[in-house]
PAZAPA-4460 file (N, C-alpha, C; in steps of 0.05 Angstrom, whole numbers, plus 32768, in hexadecimal, padded with zeros to 4 digits):
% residues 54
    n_x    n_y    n_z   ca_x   ca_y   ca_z    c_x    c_y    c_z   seq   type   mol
   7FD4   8532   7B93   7FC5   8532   7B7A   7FD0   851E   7B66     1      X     A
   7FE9   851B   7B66   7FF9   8508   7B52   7FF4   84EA   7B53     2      X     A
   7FEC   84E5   7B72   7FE3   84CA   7B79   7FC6   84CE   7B6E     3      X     A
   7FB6   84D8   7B75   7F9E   84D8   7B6E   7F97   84CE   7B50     4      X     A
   7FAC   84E7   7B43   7FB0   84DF   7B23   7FAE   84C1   7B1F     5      X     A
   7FC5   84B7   7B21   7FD3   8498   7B27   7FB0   848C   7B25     6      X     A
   7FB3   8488   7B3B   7F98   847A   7B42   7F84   847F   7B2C     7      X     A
   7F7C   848F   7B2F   7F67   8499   7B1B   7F6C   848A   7AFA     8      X     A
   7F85   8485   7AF6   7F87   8482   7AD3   7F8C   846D   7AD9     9      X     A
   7F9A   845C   7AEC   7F97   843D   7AF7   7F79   842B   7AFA    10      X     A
   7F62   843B   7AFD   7F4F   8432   7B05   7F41   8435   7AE6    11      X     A
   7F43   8443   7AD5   7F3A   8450   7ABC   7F4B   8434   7AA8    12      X     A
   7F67   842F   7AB3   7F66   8413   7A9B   7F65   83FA   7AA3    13      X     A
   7F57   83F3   7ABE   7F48   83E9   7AC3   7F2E   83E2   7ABA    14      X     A
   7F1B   83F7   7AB5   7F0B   83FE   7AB6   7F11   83EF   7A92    15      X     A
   7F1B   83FC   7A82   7F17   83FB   7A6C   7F20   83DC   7A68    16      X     A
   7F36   83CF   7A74   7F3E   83AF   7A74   7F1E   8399   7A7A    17      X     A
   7F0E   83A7   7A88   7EFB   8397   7A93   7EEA   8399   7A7C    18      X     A
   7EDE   83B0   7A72   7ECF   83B7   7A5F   7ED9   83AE   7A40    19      X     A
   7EEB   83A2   7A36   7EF9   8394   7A2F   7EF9   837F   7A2A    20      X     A
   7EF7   836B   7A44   7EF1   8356   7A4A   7EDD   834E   7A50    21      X     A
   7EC8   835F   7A54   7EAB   8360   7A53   7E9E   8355   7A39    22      X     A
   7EA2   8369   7A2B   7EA5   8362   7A09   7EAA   8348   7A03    23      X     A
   7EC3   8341   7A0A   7ECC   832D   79FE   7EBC   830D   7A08    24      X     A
   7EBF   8312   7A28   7EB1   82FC   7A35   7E92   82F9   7A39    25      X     A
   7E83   8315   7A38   7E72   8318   7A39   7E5B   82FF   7A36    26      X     A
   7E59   82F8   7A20   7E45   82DF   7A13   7E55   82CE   7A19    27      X     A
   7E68   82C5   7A1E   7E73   82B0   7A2E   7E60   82A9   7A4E    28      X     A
   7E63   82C7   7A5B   7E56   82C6   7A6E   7E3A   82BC   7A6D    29      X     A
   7E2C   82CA   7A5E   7E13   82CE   7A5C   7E06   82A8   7A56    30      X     A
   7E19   829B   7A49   7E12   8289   7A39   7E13   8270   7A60    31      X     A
   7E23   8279   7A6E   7E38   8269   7A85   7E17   826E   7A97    32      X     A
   7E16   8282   7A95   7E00   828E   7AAA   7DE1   8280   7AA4    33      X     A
   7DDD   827D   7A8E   7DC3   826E   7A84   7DC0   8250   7A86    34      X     A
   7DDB   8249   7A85   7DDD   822D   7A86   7DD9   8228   7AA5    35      X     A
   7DE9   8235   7ABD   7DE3   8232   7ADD   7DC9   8239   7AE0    36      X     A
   7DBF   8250   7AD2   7D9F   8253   7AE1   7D94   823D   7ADB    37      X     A
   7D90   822F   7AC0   7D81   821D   7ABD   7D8A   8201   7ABF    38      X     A
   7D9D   81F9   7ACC   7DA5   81E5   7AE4   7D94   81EE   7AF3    39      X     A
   7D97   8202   7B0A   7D93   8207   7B1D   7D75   8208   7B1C    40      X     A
   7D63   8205   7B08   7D47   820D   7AFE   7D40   81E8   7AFD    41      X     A
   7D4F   81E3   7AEA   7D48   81B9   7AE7   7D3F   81B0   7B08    42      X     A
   7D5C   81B4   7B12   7D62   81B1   7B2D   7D47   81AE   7B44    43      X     A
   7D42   81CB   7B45   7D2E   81D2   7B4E   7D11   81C1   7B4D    44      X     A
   7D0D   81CC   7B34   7CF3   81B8   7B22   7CF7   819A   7B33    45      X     A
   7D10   8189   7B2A   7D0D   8170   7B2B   7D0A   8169   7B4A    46      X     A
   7D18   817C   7B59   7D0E   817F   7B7B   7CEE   817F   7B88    47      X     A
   7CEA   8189   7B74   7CC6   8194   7B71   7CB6   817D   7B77    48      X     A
   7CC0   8176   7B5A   7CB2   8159   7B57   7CB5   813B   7B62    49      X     A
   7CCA   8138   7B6C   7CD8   812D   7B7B   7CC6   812A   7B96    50      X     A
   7CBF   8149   7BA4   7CB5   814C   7BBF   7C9A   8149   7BBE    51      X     A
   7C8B   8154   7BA2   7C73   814E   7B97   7C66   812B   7BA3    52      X     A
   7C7A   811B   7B8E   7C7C   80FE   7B8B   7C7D   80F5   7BA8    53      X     A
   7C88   80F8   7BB4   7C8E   80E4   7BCF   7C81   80F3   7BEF    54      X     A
***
């Protein structure tokens, strides 16, 4: 049971370090993630048109 404990409150400040850093990085992320989709969106498009054209 003692290990279990362990574990259990190990995984809980975890849990709370991530959520944390969620917060903190969060819109960091969000900002990282909009910028690759819409690469990956240009990208696409200009492939389009590209295959369109020729």
């Amino acid at each position: 049971m003692k290990q279990n404990d362990r574990i259990i409150t190990s995984l809980d400040r975890i849990a709370d370090r991530l959520a944390r850093l969620e917060k903190t990085a969060g819109t960091v992320w969000d900002i990282r993630l909009a910028m690759v989709l819409s690469n990956i969106g240009l990208t696409a498009l200009a492939a389009l048109i590209l295959w369109a054209v020729l």
